[in-house]
C-alpha positions as a Markdown table, in Angstrom:
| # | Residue | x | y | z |
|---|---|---|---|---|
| 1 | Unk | -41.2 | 2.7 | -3.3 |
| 2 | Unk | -43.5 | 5.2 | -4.2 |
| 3 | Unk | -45.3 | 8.0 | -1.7 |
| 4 | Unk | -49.0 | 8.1 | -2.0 |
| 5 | Unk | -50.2 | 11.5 | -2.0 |
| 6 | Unk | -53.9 | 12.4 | -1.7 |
| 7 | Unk | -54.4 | 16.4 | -0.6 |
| 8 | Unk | -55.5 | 18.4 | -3.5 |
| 9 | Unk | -52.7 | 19.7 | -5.5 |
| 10 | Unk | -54.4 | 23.2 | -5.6 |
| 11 | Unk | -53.4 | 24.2 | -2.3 |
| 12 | Unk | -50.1 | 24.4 | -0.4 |
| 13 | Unk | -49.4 | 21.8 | 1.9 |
| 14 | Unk | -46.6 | 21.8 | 4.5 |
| 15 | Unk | -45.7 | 18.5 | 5.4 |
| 16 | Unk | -42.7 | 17.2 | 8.6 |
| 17 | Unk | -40.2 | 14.7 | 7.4 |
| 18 | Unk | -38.3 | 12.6 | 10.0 |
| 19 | Unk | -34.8 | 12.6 | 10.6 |
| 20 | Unk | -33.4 | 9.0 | 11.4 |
| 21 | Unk | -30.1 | 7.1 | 12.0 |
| 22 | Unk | -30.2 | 4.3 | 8.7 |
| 23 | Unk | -26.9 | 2.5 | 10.5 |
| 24 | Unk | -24.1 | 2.4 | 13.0 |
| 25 | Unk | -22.0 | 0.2 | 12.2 |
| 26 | Unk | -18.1 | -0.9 | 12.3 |
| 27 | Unk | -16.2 | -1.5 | 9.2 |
| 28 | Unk | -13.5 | -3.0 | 11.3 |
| 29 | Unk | -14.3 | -7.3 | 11.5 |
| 30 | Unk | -12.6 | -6.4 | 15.0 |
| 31 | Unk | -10.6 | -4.2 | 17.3 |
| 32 | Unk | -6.9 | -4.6 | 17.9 |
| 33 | Unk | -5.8 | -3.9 | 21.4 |
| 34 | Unk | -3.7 | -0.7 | 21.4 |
| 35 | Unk | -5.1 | 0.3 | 17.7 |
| 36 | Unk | -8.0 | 1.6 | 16.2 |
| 37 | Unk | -11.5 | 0.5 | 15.0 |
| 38 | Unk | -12.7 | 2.0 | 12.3 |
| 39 | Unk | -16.6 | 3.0 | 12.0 |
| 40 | Unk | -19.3 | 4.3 | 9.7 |
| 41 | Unk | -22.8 | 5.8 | 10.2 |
| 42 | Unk | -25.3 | 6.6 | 7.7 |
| 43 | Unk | -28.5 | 8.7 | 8.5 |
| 44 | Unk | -31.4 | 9.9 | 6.4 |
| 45 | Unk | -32.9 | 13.8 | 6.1 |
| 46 | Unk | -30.4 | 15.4 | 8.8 |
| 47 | Unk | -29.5 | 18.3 | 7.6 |
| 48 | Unk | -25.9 | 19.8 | 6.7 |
| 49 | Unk | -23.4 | 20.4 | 9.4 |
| 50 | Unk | -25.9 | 18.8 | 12.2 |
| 51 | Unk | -23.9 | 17.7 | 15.6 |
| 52 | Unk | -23.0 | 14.0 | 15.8 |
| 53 | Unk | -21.4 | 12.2 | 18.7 |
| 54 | Unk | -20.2 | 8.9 | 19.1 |
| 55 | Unk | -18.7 | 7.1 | 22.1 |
| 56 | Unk | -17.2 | 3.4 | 22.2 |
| 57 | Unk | -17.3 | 1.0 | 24.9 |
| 58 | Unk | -16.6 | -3.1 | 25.6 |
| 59 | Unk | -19.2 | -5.3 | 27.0 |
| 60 | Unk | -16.7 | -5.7 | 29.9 |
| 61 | Unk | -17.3 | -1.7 | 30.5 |
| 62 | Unk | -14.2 | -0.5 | 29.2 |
| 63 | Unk | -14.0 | 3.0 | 27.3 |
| 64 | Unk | -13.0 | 3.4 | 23.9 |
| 65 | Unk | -12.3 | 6.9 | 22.3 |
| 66 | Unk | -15.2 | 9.6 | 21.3 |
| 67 | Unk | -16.1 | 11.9 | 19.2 |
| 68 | Unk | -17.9 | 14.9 | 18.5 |
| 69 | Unk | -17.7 | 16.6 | 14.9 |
| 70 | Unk | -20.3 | 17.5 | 12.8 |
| 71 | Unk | -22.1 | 15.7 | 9.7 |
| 72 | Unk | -22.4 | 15.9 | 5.7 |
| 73 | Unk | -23.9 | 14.1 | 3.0 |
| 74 | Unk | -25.7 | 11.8 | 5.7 |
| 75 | Unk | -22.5 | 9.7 | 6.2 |
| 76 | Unk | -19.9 | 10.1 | 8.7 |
| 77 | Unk | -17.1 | 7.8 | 9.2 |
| 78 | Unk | -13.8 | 7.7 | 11.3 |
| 79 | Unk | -12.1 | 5.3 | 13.9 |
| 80 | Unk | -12.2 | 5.1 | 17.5 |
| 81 | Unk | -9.5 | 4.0 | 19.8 |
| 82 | Unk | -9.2 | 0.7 | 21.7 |
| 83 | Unk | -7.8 | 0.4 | 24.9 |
| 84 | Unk | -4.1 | -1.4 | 25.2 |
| 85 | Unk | -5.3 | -3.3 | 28.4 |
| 86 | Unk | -8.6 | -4.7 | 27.6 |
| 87 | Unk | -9.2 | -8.4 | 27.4 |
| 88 | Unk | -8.9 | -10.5 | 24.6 |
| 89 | Unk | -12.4 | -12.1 | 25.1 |
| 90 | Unk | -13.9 | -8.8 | 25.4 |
| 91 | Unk | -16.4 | -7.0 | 22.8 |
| 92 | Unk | -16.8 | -3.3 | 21.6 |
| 93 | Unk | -19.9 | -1.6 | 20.3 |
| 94 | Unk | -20.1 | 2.5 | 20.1 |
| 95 | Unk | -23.4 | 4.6 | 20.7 |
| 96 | Unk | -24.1 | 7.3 | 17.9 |
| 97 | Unk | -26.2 | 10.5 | 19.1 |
| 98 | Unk | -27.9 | 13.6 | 16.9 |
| 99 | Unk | -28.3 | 16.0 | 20.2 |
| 100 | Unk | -30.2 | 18.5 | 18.1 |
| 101 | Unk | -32.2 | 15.8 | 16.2 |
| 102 | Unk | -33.2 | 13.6 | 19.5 |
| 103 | Unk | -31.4 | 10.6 | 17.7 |
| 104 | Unk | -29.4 | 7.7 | 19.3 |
| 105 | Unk | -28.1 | 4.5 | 17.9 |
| 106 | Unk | -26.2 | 1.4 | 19.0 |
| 107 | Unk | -24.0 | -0.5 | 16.8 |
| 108 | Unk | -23.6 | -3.5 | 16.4 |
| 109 | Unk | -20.6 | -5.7 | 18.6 |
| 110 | Unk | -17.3 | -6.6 | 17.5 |
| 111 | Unk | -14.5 | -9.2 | 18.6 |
| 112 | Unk | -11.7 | -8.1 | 20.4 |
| 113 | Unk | -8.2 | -9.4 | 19.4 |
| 114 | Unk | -4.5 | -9.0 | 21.3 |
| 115 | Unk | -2.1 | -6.4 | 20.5 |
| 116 | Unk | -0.4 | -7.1 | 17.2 |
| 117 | Unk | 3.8 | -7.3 | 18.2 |
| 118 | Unk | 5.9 | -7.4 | 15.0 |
| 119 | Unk | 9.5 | -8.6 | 15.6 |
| 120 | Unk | 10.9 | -9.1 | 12.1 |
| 121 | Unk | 9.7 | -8.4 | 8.3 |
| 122 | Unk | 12.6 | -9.1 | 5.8 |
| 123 | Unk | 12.9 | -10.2 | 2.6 |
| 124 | Unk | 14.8 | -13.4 | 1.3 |
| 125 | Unk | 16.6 | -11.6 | -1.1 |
| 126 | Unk | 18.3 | -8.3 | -1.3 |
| 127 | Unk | 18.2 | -8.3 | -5.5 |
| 128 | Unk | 15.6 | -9.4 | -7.9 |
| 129 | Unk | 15.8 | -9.3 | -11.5 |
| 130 | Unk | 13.0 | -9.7 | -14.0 |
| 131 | Unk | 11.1 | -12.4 | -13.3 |
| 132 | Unk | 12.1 | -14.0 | -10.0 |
| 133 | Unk | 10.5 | -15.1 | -7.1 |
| 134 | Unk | 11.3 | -13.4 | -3.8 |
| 135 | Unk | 9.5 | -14.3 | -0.8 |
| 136 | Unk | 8.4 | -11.9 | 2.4 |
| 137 | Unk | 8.2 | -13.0 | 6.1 |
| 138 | Unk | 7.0 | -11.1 | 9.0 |
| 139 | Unk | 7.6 | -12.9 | 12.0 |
| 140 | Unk | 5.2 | -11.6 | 15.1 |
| 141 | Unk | 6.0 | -11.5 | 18.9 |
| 142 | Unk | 2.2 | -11.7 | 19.4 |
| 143 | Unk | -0.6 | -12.1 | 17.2 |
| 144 | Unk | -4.2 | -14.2 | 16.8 |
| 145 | Unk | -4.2 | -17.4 | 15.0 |
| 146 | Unk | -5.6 | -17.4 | 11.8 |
| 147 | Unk | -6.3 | -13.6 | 11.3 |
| 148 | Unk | -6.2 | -11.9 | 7.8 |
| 149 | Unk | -3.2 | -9.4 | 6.5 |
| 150 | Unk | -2.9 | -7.6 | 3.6 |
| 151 | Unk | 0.8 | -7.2 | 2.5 |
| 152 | Unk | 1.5 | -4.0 | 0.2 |
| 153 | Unk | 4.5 | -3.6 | -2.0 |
| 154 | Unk | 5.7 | 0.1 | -3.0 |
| 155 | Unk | 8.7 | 1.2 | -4.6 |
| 156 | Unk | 11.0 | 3.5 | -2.3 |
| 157 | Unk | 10.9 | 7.0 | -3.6 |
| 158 | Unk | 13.3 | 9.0 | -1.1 |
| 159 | Unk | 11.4 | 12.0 | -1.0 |
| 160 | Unk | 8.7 | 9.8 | 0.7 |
| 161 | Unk | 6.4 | 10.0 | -2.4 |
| 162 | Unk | 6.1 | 5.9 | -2.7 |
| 163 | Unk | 4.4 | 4.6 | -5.5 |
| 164 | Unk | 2.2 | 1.0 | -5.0 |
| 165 | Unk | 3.0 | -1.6 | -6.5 |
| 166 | Unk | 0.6 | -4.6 | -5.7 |
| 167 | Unk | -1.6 | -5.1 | -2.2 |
| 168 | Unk | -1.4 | -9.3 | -1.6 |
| 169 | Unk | -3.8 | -10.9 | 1.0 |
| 170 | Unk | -1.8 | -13.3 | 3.6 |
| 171 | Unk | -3.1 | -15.2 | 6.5 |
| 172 | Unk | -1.0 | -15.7 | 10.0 |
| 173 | Unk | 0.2 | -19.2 | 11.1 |
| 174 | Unk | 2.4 | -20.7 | 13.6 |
| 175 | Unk | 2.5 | -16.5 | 13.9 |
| 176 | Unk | 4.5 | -16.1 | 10.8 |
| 177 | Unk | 3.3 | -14.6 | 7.3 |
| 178 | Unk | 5.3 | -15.8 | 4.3 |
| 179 | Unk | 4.3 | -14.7 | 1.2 |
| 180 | Unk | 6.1 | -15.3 | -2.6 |
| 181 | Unk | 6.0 | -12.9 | -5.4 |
| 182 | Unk | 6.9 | -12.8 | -8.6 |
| 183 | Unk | 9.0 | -9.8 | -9.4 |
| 184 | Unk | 8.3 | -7.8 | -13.0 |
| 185 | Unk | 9.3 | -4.3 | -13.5 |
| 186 | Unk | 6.2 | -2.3 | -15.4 |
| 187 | Unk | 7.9 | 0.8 | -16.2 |
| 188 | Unk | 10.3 | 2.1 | -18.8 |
| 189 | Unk | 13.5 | 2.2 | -17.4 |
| 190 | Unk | 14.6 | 4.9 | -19.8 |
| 191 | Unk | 12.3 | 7.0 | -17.2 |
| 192 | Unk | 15.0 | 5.8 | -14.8 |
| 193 | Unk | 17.5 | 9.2 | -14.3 |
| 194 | Unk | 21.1 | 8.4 | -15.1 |
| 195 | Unk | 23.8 | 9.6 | -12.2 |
| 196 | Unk | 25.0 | 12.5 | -15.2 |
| 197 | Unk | 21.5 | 13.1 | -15.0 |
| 198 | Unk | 21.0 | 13.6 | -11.6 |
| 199 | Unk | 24.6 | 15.4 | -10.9 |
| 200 | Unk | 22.9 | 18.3 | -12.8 |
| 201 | Unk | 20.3 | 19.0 | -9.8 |
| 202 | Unk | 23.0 | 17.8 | -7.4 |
| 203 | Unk | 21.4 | 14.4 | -6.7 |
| 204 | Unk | 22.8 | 10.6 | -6.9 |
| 205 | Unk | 21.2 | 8.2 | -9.1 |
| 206 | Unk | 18.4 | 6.4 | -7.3 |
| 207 | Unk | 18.1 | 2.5 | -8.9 |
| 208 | Unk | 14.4 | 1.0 | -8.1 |
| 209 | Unk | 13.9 | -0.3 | -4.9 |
| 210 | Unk | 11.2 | -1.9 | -3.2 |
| 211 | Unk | 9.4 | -2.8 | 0.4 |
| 212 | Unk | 6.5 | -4.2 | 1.7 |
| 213 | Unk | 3.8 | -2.9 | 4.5 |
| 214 | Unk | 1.8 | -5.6 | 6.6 |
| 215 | Unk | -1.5 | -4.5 | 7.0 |
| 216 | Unk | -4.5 | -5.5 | 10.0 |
| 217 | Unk | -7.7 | -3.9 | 9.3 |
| 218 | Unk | -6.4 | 0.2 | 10.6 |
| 219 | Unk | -2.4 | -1.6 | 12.0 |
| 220 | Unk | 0.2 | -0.7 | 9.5 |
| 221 | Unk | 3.7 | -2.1 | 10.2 |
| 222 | Unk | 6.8 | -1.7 | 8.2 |
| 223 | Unk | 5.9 | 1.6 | 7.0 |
| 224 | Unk | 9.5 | 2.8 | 7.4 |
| 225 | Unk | 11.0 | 0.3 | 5.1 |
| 226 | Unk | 11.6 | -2.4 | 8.3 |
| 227 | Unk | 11.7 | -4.8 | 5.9 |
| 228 | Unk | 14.6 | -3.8 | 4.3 |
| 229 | Unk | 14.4 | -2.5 | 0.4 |
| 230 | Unk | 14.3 | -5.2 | -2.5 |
| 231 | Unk | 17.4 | -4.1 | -5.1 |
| 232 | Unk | 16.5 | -4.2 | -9.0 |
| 233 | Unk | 19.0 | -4.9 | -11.2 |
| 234 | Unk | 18.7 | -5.5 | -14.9 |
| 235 | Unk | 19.8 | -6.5 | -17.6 |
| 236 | Unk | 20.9 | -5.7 | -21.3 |
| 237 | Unk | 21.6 | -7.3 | -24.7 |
| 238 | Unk | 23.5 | -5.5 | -27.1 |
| 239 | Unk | 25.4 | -6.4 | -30.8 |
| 240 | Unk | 27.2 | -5.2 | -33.6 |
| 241 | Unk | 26.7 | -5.2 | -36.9 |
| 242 | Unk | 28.7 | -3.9 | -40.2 |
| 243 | Unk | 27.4 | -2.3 | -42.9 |
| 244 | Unk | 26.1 | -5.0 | -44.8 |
| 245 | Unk | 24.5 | -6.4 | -41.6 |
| 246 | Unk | 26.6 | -9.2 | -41.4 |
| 247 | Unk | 27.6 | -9.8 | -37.0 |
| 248 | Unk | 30.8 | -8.3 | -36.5 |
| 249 | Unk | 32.4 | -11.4 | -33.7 |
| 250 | Unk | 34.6 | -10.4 | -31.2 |
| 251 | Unk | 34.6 | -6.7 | -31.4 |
| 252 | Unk | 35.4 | -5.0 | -28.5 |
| 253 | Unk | 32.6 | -2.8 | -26.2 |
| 254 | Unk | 32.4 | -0.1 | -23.8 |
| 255 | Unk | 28.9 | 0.2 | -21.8 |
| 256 | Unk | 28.2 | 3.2 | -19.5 |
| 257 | Unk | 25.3 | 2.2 | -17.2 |
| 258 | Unk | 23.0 | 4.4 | -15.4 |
| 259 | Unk | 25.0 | 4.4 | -12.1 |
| 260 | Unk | 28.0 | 6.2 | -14.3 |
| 261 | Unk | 29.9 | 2.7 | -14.0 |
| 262 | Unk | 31.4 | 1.0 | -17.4 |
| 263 | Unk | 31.7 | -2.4 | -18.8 |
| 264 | Unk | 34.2 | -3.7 | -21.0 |
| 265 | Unk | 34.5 | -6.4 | -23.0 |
| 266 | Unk | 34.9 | -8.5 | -26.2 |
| 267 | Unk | 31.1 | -9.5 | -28.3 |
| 268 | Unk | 30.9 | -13.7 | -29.1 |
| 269 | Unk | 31.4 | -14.9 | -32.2 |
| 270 | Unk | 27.4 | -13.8 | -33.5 |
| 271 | Unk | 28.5 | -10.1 | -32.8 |
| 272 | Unk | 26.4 | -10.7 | -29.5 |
| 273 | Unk | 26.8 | -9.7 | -25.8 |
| 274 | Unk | 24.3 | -10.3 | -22.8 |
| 275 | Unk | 25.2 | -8.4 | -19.6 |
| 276 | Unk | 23.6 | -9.4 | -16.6 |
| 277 | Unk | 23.1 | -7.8 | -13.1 |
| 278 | Unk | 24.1 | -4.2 | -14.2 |
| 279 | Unk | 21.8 | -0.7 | -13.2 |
| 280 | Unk | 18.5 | 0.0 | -14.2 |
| 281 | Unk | 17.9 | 2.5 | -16.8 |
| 282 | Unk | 19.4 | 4.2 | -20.1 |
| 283 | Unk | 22.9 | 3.4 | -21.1 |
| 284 | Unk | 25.3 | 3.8 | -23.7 |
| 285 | Unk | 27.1 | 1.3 | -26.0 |
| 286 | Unk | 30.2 | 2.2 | -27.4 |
| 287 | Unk | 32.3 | 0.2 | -30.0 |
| 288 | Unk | 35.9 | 1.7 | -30.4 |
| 289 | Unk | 37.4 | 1.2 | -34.0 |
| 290 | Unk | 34.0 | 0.5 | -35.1 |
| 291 | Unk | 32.6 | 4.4 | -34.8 |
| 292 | Unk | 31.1 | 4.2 | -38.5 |
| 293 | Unk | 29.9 | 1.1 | -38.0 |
| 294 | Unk | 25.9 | 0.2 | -37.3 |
């Protein structure tokens, strides 16, 4: 919407725009016992770095967390605490002030739910290959009816550096979340370092392994792999043939996986061999007597 402006243009005018608070509001659809709530506040002409305070409280008069910081970009956001003992029919607003602006703001009131007890998150396998369905369960000690999860999937990376994988949403009953999933590996597993590889810096070969994170609004449980990690193994085709490409059947093979283990054995009768369950990444085929051969 337009601003109507009728002073003569010829002239210099000073004119006083208003500060305000546009919203206080909570992100979080409610606030675990024990956990945190997150919040965000939005405010209009309030200049850079301008004080801004913001305390929490329940209807019942308990006190959430506070804080004072400062404010950019008119937006600030953040999370309060919630109490551990509070109870699980109370509500929880927060009061936003500018001190230097003369600004105040009440936000708007959110449910207050029981603290969140996980007692087991596993999956149903310990190996998955290409393709197969694994499912997760978290079982919980305490936790509401009905509420919404978000389980995350990353793949284990030992220096901590965990790379995501897929984020599922999951819903509790009977205060249990089981979740399937069907398991594809997306990268190249040529990218995968072999154990000669890793000798060199002194390292062991790492296969891919996987676990998931249960998720409630700001809870995170499981982020130290308490669901055990999900094993990847592969698999590999290989074959033989002479030099007028005609299958060589039955010769004999020598494969040297990733992990610095090695198959033997004898190709069928098309010059084939499929090799199942063996370590992700490079490895390489060897056909003794047949050196010359492609």
């Amino acid at each position: 919407m337009g601003t109507k402006f009728t002073k003569p243009a010829d002239k210099v005018h000073q004119e006083t725009l208003q500060s305000a608070i546009i919203y206080a509001v909570w992100v979080s659809r409610y606030g675990p016992a024990g956990g945190k709530a997150k919040f965000e506040v939005r405010t209009s002409l309030v200049g850079e770095g301008a004080p801004i305070e913001i305390a929490g409280t329940s209807v019942k008069g308990k006190k959430l967390g506070k804080v004072k910081d400062v404010i950019y970009g008119n937006r600030y956001g953040g999370t309060l605490d919630v109490p551990q003992k509070i109870d699980w029919d109370d509500q929880i607003s927060f009061e936003v002030q500018l001190p230097k602006h003369g600004l105040k703001e009440q936000s708007n009131k959110i449910p207050v739910v029981p603290e969140i007890t996980v007692k087991k998150m596993a999956w149903d396998k310990k190996e998955a290959r290409r393709g197969d369905v694994v499912t997760m369960t978290v079982d919980f000690q305490d936790v509401p009816e009905g509420i919404e999860a978000v389980l995350t999937i990353y793949e284990y990376d030992s220096d901590g550096n965990h790379d995501k994988i897929v984020s599922l949403p999951a819903i509790v009953k009977n205060k249990k979340i089981e979740l399937s999933w069907e398991y594809e590996y997306h990268e190249d597993t040529d990218e995968i370092a072999t154990d000669a590889e890793m000798k060199k810096y002194g390292s062991k070969y790492n296969p891919p392994e996987y676990f998931f994170v249960v998720a409630f609004e700001e809870q995170k449980f499981g982020e130290k792999q308490e669901s055990g990690l999900l094993l990847f193994k592969d698999w590999i085709e290989i074959g033989l043939k002479d030099a007028f490409g005609a299958p060589v059947a039955n010769a004999d093979y020598v494969v040297r996986l990733a992990d610095g283990s090695e198959l033997k054995g004898k190709l069928d009768a098309e010059g084939r061999a499929r090799l199942d369950n063996v370590a992700a990444g490079a490895y390489y085929v060897h056909f003794p007597g047949f050196e010359d051969t492609v």
